[in-house]
SEDO-183714 format. One record per atom (N, C-alpha, C): atom name; x negated, y negated, z negated. Coordinates in nm, 3 decimals. Layout:
residues N
CA X Y Z
...
This chain:
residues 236
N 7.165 -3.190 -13.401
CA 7.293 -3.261 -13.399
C 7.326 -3.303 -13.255
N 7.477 -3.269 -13.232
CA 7.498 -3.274 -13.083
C 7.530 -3.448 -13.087
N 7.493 -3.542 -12.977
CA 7.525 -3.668 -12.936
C 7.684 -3.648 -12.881
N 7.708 -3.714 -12.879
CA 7.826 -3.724 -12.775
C 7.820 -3.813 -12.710
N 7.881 -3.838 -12.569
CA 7.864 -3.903 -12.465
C 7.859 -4.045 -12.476
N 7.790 -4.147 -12.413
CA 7.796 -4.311 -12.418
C 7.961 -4.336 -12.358
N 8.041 -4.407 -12.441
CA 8.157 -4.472 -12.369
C 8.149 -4.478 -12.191
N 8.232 -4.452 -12.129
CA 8.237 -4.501 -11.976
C 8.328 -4.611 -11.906
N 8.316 -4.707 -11.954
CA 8.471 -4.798 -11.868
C 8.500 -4.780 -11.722
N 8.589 -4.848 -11.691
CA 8.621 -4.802 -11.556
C 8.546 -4.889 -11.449
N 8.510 -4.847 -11.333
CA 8.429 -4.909 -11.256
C 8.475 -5.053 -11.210
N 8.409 -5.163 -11.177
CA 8.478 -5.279 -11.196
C 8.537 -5.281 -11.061
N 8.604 -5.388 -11.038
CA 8.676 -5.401 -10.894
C 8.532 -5.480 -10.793
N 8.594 -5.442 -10.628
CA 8.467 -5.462 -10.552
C 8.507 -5.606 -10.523
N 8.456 -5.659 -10.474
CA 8.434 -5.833 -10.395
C 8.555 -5.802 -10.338
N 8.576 -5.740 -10.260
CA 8.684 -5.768 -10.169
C 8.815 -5.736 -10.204
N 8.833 -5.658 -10.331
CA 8.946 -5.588 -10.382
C 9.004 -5.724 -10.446
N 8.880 -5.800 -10.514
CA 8.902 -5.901 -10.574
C 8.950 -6.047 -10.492
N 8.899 -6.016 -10.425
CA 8.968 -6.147 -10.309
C 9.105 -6.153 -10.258
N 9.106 -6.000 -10.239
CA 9.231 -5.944 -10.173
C 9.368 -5.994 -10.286
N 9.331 -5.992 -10.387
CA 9.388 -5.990 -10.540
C 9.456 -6.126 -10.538
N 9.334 -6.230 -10.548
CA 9.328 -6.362 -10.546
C 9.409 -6.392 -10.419
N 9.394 -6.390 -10.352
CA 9.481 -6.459 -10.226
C 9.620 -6.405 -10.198
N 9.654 -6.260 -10.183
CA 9.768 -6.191 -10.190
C 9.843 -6.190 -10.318
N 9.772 -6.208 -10.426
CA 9.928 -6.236 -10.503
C 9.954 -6.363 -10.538
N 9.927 -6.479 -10.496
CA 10.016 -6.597 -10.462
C 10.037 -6.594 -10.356
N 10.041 -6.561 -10.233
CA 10.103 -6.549 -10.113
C 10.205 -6.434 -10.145
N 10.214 -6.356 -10.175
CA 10.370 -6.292 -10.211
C 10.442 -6.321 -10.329
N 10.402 -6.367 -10.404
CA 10.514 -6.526 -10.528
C 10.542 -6.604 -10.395
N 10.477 -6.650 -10.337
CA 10.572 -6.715 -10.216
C 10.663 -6.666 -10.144
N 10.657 -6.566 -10.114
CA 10.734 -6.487 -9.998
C 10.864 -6.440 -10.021
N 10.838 -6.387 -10.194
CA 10.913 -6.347 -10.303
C 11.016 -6.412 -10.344
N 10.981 -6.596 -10.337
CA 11.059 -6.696 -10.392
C 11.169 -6.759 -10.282
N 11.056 -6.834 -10.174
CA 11.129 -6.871 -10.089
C 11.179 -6.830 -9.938
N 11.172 -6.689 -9.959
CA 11.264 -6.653 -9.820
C 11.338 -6.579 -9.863
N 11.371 -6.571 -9.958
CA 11.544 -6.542 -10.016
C 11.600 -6.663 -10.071
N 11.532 -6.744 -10.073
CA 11.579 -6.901 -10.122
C 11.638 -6.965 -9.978
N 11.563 -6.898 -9.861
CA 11.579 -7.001 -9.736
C 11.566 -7.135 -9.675
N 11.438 -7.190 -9.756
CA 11.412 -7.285 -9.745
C 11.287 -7.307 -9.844
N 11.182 -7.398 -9.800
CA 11.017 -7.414 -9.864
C 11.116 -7.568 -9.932
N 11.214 -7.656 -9.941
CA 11.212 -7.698 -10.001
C 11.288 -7.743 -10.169
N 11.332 -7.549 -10.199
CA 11.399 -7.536 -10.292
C 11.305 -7.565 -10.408
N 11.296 -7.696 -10.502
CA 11.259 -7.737 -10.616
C 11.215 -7.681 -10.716
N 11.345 -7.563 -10.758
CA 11.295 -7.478 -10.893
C 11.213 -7.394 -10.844
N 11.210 -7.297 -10.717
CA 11.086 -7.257 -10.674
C 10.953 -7.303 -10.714
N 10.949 -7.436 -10.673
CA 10.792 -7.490 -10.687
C 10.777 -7.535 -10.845
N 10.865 -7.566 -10.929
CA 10.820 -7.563 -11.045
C 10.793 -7.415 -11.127
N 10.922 -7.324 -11.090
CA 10.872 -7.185 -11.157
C 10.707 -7.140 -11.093
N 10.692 -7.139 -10.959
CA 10.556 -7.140 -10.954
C 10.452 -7.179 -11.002
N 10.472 -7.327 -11.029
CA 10.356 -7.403 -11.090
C 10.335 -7.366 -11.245
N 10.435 -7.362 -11.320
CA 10.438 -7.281 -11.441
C 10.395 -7.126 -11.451
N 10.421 -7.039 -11.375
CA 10.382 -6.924 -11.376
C 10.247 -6.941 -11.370
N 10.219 -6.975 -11.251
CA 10.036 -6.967 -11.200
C 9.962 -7.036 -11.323
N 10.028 -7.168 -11.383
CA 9.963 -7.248 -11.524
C 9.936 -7.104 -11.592
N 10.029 -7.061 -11.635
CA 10.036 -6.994 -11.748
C 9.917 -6.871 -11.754
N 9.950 -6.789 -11.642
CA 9.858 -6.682 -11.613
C 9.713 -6.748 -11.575
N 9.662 -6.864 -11.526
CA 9.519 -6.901 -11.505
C 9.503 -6.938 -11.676
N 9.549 -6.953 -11.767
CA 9.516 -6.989 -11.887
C 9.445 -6.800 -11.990
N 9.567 -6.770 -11.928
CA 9.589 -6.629 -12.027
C 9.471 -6.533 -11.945
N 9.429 -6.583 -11.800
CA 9.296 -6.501 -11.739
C 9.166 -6.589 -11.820
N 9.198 -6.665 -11.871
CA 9.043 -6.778 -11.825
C 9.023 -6.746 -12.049
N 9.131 -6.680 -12.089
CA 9.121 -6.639 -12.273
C 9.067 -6.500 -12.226
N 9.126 -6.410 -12.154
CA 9.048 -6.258 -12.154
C 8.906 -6.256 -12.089
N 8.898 -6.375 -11.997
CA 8.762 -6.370 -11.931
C 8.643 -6.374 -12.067
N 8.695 -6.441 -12.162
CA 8.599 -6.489 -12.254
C 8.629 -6.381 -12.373
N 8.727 -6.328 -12.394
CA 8.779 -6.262 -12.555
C 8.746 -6.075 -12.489
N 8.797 -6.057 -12.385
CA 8.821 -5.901 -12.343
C 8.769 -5.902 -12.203
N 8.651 -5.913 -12.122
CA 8.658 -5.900 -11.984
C 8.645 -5.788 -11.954
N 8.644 -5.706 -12.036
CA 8.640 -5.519 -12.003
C 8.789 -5.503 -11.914
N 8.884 -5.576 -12.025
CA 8.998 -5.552 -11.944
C 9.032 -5.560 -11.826
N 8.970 -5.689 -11.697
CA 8.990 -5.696 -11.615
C 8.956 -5.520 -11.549
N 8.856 -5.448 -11.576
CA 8.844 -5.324 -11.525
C 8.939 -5.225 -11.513
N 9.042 -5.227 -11.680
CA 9.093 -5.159 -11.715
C 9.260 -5.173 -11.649
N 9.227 -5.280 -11.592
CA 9.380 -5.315 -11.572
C 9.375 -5.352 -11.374
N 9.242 -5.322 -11.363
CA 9.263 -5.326 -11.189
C 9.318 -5.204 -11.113
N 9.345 -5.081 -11.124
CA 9.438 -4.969 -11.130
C 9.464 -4.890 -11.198
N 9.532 -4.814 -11.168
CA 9.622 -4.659 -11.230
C 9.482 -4.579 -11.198
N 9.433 -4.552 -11.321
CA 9.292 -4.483 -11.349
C 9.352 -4.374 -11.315
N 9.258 -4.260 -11.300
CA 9.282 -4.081 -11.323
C 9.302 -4.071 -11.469
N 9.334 -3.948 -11.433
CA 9.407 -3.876 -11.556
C 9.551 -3.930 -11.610
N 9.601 -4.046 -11.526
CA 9.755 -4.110 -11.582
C 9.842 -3.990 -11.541
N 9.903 -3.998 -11.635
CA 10.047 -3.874 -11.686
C 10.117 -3.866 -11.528
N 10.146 -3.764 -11.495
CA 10.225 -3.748 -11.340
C 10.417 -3.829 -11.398
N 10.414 -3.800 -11.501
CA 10.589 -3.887 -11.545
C 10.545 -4.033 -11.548
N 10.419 -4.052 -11.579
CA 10.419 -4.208 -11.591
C 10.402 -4.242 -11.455
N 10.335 -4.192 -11.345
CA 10.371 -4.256 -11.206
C 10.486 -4.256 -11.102
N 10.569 -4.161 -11.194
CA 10.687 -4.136 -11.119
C 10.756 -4.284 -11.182
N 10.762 -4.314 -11.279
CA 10.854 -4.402 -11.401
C 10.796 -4.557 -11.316
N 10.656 -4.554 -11.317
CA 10.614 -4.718 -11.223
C 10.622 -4.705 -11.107
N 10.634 -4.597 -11.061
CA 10.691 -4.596 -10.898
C 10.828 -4.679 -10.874
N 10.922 -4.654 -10.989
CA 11.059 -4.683 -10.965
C 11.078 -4.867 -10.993
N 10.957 -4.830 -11.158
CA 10.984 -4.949 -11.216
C 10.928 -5.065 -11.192
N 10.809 -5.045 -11.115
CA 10.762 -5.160 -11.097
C 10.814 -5.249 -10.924
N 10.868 -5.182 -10.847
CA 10.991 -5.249 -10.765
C 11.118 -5.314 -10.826
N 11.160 -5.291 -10.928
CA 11.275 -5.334 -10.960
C 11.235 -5.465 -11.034
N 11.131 -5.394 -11.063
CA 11.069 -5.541 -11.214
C 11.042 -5.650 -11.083
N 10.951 -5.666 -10.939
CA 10.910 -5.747 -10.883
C 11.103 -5.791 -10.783
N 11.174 -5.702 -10.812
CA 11.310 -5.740 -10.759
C 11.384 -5.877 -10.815
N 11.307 -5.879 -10.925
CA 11.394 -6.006 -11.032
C 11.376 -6.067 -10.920
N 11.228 -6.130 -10.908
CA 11.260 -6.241 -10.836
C 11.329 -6.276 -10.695
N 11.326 -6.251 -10.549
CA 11.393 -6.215 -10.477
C 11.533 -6.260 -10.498
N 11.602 -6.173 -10.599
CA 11.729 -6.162 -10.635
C 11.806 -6.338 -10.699
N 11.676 -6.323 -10.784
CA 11.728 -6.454 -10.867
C 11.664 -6.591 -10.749
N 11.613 -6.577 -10.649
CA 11.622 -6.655 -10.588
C 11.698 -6.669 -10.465
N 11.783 -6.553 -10.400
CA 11.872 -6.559 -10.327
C 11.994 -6.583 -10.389
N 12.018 -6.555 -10.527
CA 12.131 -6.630 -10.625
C 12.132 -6.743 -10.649
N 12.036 -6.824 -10.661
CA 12.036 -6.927 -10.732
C 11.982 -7.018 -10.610
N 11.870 -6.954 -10.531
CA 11.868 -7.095 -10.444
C 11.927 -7.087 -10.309
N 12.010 -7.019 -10.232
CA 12.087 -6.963 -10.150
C 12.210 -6.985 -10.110
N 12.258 -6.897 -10.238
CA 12.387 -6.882 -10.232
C 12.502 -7.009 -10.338
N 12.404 -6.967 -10.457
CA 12.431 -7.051 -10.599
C 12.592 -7.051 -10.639
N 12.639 -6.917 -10.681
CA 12.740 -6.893 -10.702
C 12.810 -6.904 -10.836
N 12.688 -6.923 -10.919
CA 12.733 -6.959 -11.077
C 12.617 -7.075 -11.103
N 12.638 -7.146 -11.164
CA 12.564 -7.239 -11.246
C 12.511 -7.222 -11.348
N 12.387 -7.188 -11.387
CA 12.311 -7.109 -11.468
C 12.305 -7.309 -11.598
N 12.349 -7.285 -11.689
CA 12.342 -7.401 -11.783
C 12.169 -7.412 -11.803
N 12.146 -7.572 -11.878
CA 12.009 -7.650 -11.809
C 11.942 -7.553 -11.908
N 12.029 -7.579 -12.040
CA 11.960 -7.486 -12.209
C 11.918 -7.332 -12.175
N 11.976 -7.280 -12.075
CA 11.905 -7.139 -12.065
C 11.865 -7.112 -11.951
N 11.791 -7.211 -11.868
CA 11.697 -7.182 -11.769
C 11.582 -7.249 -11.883
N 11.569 -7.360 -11.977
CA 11.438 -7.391 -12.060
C 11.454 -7.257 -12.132
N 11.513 -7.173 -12.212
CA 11.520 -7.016 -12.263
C 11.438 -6.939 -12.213
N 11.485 -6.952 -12.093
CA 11.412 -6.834 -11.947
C 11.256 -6.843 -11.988
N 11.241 -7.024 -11.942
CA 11.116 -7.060 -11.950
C 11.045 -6.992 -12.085
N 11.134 -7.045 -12.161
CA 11.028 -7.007 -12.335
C 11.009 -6.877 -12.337
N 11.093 -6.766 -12.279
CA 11.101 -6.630 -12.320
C 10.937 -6.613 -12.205
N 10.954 -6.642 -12.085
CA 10.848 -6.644 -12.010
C 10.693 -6.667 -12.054
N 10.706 -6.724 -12.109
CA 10.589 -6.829 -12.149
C 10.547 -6.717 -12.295
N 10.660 -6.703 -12.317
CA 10.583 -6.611 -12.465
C 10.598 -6.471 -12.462
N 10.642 -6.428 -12.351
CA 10.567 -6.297 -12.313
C 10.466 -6.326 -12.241
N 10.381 -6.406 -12.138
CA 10.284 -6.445 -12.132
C 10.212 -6.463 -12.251
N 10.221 -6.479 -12.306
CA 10.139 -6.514 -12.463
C 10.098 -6.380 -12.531
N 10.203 -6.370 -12.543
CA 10.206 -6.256 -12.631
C 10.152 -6.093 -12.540
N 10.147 -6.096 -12.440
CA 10.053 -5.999 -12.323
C 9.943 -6.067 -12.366
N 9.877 -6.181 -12.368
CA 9.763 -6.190 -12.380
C 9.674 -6.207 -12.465
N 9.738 -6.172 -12.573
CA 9.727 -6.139 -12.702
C 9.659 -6.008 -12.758
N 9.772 -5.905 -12.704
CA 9.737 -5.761 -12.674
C 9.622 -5.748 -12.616
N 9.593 -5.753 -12.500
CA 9.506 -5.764 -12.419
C 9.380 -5.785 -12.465
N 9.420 -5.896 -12.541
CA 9.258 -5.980 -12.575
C 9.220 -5.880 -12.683
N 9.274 -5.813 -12.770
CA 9.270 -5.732 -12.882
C 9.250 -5.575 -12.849
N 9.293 -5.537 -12.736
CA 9.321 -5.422 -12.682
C 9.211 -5.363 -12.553
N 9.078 -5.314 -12.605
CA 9.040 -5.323 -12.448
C 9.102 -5.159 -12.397
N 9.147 -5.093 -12.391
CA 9.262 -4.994 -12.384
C 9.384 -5.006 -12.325
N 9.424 -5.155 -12.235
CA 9.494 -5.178 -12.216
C 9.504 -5.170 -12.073
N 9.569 -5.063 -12.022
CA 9.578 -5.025 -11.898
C 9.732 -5.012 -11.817
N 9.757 -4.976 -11.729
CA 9.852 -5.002 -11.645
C 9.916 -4.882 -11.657
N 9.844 -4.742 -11.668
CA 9.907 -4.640 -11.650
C 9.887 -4.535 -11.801
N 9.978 -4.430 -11.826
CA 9.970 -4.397 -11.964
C 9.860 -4.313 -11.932
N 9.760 -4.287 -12.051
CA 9.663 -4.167 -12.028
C 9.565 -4.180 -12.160
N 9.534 -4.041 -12.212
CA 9.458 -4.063 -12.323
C 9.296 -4.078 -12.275
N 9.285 -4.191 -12.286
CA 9.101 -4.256 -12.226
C 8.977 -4.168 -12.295
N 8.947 -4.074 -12.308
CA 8.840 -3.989 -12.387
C 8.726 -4.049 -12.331
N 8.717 -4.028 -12.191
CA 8.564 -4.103 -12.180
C 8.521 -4.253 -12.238
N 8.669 -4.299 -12.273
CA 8.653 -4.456 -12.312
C 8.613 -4.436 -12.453
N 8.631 -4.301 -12.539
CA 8.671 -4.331 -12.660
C 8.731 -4.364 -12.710
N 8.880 -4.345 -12.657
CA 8.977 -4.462 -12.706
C 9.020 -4.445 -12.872
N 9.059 -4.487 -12.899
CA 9.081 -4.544 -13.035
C 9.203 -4.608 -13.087
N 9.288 -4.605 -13.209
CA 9.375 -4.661 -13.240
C 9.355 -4.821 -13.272
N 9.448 -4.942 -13.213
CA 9.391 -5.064 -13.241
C 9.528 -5.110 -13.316
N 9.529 -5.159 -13.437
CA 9.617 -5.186 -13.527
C 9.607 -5.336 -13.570
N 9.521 -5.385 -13.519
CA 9.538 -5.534 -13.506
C 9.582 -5.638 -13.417
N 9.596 -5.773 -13.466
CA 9.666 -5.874 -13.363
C 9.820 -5.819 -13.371
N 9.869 -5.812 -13.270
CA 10.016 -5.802 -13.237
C 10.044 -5.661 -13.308
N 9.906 -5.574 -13.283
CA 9.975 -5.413 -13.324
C 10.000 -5.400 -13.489
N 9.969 -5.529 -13.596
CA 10.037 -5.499 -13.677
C 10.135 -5.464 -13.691
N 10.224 -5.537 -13.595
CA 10.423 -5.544 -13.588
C 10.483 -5.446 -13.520
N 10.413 -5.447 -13.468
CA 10.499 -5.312 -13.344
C 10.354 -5.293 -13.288
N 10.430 -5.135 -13.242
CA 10.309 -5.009 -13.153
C 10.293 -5.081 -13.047
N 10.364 -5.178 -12.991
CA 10.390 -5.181 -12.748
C 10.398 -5.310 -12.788
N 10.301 -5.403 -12.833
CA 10.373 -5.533 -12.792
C 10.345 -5.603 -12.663
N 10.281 -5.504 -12.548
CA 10.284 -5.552 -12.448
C 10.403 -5.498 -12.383
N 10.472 -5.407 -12.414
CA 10.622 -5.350 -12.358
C 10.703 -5.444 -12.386
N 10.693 -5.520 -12.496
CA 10.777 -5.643 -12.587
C 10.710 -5.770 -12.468
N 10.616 -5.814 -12.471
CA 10.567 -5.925 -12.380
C 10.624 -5.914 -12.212
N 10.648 -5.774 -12.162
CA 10.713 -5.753 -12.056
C 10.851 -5.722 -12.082
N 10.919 -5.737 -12.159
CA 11.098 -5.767 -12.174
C 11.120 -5.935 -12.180
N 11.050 -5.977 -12.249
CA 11.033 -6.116 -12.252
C 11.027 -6.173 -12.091
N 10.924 -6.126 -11.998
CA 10.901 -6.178 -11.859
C 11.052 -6.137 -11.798
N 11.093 -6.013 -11.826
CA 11.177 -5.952 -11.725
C 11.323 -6.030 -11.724
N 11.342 -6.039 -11.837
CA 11.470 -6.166 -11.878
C 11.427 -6.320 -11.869
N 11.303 -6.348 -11.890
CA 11.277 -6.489 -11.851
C 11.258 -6.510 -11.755
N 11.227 -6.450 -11.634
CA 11.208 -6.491 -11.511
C 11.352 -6.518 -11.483
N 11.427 -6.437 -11.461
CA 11.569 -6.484 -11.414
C 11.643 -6.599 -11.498
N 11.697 -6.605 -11.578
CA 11.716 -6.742 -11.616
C 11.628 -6.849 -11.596
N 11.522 -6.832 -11.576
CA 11.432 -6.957 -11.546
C 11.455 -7.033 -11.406
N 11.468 -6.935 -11.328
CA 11.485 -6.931 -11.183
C 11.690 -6.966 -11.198
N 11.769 -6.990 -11.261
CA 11.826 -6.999 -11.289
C 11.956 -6.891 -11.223
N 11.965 -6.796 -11.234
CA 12.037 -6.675 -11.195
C 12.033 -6.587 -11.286
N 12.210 -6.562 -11.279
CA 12.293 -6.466 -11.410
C 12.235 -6.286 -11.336
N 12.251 -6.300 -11.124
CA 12.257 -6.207 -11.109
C 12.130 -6.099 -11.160
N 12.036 -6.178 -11.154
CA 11.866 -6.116 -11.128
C 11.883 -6.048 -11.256
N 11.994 -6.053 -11.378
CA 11.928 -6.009 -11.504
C 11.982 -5.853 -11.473
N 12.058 -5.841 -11.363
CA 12.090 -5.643 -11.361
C 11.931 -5.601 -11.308
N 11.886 -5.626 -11.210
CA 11.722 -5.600 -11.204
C 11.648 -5.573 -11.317
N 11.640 -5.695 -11.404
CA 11.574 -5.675 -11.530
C 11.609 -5.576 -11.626
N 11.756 -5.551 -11.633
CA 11.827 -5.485 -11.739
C 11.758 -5.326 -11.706
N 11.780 -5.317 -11.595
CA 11.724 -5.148 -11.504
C 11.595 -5.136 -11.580
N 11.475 -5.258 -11.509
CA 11.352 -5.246 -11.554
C 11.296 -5.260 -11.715
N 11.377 -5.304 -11.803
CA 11.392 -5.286 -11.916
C 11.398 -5.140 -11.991
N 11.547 -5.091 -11.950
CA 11.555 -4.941 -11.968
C 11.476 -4.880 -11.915
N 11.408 -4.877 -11.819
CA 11.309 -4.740 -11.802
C 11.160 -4.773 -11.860
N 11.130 -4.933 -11.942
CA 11.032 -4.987 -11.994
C 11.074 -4.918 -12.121
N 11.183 -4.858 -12.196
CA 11.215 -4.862 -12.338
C 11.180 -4.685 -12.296
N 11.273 -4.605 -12.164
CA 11.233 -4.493 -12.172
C 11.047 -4.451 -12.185
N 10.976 -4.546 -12.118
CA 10.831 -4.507 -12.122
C 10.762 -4.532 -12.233
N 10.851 -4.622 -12.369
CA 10.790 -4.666 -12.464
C 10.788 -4.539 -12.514
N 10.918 -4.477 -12.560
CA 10.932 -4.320 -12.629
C 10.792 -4.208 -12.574
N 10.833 -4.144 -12.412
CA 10.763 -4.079 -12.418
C 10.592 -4.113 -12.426
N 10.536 -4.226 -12.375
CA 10.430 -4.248 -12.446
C 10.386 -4.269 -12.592
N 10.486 -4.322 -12.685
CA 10.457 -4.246 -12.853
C 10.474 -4.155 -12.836
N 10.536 -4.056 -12.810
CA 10.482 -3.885 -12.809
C 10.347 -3.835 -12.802
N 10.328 -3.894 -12.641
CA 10.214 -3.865 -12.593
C 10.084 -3.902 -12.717
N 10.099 -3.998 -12.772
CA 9.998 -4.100 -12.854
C 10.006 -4.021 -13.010
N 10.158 -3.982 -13.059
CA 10.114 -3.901 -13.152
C 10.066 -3.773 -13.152
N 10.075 -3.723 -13.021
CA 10.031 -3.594 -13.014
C 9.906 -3.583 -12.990
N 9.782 -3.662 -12.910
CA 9.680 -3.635 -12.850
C 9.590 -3.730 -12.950
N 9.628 -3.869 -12.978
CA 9.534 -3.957 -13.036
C 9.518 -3.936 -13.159
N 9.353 -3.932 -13.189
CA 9.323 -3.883 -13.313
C 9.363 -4.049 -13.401
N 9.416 -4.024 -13.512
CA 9.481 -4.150 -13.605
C 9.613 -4.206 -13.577
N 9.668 -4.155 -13.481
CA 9.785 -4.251 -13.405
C 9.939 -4.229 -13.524
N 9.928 -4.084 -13.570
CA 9.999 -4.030 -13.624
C 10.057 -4.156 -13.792
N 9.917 -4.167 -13.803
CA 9.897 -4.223 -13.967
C 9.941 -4.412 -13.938
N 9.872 -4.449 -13.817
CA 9.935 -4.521 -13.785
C 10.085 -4.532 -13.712
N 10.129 -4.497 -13.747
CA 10.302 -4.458 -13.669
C 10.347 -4.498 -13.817
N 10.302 -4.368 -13.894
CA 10.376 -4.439 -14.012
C 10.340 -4.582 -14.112
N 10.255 -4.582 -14.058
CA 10.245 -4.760 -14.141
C 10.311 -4.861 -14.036
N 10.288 -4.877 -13.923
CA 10.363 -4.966 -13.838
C 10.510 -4.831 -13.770
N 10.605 -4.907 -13.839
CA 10.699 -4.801 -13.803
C 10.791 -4.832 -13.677
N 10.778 -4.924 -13.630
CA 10.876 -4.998 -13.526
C 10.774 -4.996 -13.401
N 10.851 -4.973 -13.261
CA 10.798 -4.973 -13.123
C 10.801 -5.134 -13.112
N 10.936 -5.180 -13.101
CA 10.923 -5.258 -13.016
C 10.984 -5.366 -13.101
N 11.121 -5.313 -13.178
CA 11.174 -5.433 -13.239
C 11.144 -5.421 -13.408
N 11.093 -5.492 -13.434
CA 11.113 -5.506 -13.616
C 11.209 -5.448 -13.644
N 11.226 -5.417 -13.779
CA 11.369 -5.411 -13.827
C 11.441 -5.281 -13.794
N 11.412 -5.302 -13.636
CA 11.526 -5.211 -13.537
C 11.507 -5.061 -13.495
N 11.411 -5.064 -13.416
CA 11.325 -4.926 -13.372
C 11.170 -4.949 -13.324
């Protein structure tokens, strides 16, 4: 009887990749916020910060303990990711980090519309529960990677629990949630054309990756038809 191979995860990140990590991405949330704001002492800046960073040291410090495979899985665009899926985060993942920028040269800058108090707390909630709800997935998902690709050395596997009862992508769903909550939070109407862009090409990558997933993943098929919806209940 032939064995088949021991699982392989992806190699973990080095000391320094990890430092680099840690220090550079709150120094560009800064850079991001307040020099299109024009000034270190624009307010909603430092609270959307302090909330963001809350949120994400909570939702790292649940996967450290529930999924820490993931940190592996999610420190790059492994090999074997689809050549359409790096063309698609080439585009999309500038536009998605554009929200902010945008919604802070709108709102703390210029401030050309008055974003009402009830839907910058919106922003917040939508924020906060796509944070949640990413880390949800995540914690349930050690498969949960950055770039599309069928993981064979991982063994990958269909995971139909947690969030994937409801929908196939509920981390595509947890990142529509960020992409519209960041801008209202930050309180700017303009930042939501950014989001709207990065949305649509998040809904185009939902499609062709169910393709990809019913075509290659063994079970994906059977699960398609019991969970029948991508992204929205009800809807599609």
């Amino acid at each position: 009887m032939i064995q088949s191979e021991p699982a392989r995860d992806p190699a973990p990140m080095s000391r320094g990749t990890a430092i680099a990590y840690a220090i550079g991405l709150p120094l560009t949330l800064l850079v991001l916020i307040f020099l299109p704001a024009g000034s270190l002492a624009w307010r909603p800046g430092w609270v959307f910060i302090g909330v963001f960073i809350a949120a994400f040291a909570v939702s790292a410090g649940l996967l450290a303990r529930f999924n820490p495979v993931i940190y592996r899985a999610r420190s790059r665009v492994q090999a074997g990711t689809k050549g359409w899926d790096k063309v698609l985060l080439a585009l999309m993942l500038p536009i998605m980090v554009a929200v902010l920028p945008v919604a802070t040269l709108d709102a703390g800058r210029f401030h050309p519309t008055a974003v009402p108090g009830w839907l910058v707390l919106l922003g917040y909630g939508a924020m906060l529960a796509g944070i949640a709800l990413a880390t949800w997935a995540q914690a349930v998902n050690p498969f949960f990677e950055p770039g599309v690709r069928i993981q064979a050395e991982r063994h990958q596997r269909v995971i139909d629990n947690g969030p994937y009862r409801f929908v196939r992508h509920p981390g595509y769903v947890a990142a529509l949630w960020l992409f519209f909550g960041m801008a209202l939070a930050l309180g700017s109407f303009w930042a939501l054309l950014p989001a709207l862009l990065a949305a649509a090409l998040l809904v185009l990558r939902t499609r062709w990756e169910d393709r990809l997933l019913q075509a290659e993943l063994a079970g994906y098929g059977e699960y398609a038809r019991r969970v029948r919806f991508r992204l929205v209940p009800g809807v599609w």
